[in-house]
N, CA, C and O of each residue as an XYZ file, in Angstrom:
224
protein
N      56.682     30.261    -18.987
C      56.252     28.883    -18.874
C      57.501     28.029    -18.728
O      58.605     28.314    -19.192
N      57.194     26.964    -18.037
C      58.456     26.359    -17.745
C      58.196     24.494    -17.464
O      58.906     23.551    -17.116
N      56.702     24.711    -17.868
C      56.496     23.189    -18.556
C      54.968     22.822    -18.233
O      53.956     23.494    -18.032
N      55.185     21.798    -18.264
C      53.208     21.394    -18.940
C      53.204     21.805    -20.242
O      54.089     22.143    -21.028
N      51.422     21.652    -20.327
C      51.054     22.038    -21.960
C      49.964     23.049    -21.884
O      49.308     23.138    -20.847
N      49.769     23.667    -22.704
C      48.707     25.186    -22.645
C      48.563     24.686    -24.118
O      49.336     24.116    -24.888
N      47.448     25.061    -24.197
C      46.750     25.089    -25.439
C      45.453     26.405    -25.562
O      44.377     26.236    -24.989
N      45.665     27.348    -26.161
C      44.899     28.902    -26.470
C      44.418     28.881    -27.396
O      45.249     28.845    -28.304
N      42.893     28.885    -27.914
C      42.628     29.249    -28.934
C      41.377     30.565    -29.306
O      40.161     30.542    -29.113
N      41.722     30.992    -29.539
C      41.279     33.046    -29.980
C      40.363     32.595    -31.188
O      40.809     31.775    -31.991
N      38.890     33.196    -31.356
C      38.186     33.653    -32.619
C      39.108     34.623    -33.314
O      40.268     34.937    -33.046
N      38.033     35.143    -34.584
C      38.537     36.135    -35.171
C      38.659     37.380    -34.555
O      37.973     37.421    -33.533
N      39.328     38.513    -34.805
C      39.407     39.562    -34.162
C      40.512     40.116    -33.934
O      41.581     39.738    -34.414
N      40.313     41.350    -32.950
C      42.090     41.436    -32.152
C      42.724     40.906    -31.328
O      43.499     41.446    -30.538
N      42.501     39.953    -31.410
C      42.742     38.895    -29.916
C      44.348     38.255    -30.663
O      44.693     38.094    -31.834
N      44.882     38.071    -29.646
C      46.167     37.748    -29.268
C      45.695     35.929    -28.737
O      44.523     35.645    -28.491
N      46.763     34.959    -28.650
C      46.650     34.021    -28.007
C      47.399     34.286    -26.883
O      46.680     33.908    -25.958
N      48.362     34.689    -26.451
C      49.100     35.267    -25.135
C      49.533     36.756    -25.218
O      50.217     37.162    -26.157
N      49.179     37.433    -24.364
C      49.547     38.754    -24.471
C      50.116     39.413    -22.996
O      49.451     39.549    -21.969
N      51.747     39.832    -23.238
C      51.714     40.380    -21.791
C      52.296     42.330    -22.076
O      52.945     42.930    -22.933
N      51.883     42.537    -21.330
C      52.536     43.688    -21.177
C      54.051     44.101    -20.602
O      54.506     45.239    -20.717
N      54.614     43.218    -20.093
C      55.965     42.483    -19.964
C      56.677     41.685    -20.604
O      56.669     41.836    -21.826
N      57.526     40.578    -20.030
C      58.456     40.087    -20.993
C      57.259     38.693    -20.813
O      56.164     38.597    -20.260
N      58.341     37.522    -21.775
C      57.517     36.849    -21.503
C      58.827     35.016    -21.683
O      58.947     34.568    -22.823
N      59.273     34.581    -20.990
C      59.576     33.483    -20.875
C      59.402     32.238    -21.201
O      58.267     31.988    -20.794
N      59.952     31.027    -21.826
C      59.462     29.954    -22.257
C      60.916     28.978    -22.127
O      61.878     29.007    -22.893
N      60.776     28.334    -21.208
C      62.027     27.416    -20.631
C      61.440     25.955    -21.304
O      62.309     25.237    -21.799
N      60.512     25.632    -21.338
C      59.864     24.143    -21.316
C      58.152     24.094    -21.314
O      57.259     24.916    -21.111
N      58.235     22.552    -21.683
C      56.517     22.442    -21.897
C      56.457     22.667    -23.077
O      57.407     22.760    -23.855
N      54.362     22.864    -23.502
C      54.232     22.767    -24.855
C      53.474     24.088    -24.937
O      52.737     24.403    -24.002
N      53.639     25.023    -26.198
C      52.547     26.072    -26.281
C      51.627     25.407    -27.036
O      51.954     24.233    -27.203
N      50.846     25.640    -27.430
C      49.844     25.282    -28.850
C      48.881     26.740    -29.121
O      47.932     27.009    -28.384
N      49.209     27.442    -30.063
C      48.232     28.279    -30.233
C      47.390     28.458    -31.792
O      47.786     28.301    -32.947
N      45.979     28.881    -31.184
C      45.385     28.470    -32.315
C      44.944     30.416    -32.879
O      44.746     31.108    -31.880
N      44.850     30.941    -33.777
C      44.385     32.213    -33.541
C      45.487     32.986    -35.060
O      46.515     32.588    -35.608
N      44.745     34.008    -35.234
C      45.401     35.069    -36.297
C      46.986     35.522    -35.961
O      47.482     35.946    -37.005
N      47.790     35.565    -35.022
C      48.828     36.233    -34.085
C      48.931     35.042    -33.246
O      48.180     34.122    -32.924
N      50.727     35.569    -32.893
C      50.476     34.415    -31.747
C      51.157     35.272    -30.437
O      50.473     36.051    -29.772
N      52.433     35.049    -30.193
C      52.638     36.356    -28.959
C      52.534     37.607    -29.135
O      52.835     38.019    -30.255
N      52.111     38.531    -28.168
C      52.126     40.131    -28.318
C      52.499     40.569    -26.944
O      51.762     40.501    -25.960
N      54.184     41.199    -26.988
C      54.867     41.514    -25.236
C      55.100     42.589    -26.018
O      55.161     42.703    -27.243
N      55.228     43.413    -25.076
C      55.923     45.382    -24.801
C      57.546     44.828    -24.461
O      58.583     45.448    -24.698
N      57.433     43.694    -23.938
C      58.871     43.645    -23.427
C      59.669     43.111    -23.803
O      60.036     43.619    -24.863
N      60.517     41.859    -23.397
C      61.648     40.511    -24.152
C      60.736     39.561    -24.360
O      59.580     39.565    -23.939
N      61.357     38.592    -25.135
C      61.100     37.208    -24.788
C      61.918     36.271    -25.103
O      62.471     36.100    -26.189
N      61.991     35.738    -24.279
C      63.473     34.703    -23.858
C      63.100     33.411    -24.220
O      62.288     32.928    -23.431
N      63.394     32.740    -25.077
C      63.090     31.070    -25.187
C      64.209     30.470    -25.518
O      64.982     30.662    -26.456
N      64.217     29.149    -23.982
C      65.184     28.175    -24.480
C      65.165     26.930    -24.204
O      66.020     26.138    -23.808
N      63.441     26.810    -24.615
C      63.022     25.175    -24.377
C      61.800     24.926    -25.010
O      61.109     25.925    -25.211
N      61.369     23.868    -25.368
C      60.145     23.844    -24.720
C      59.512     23.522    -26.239
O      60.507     23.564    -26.962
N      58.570     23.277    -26.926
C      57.825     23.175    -27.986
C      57.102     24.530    -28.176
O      56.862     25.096    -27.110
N      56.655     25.250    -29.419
C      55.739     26.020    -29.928
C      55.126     25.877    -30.834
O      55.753     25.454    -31.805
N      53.566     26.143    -31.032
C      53.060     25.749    -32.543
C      52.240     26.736    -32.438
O      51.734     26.964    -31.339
N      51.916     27.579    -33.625
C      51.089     28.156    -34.052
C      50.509     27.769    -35.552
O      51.195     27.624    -36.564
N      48.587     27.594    -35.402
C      48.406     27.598    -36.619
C      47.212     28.160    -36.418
O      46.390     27.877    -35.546
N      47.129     29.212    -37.511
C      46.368     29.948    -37.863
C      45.489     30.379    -39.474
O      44.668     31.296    -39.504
């Protein structure tokens, strides 16, 4: 992500709010995640911007 705003929100369960099977990037913008977990990557994740919130 590299800007705007996303906002995810997951029931109960195994659910992930973003999930990649790769890496996963965050330059800018806003995350908002709502959910038990918040990222789940196999790969990197690089952040060097941007807002994050998780509440769960």
């Amino acid at each position: 992500m590299n800007g705007g705003n996303l906002i995810v929100e997951v029931g109960q369960g195994d659910t992930d709010p973003i999930d990649s099977n790769g890496n996963i990037t965050v330059t800018g913008g806003t995350i908002k995640m709502i959910g038990q977990t918040g990222f789940d990557f196999d790969g990197t994740a690089i952040y060097t911007g941007g807002d994050i919130y998780l509440n769960g």
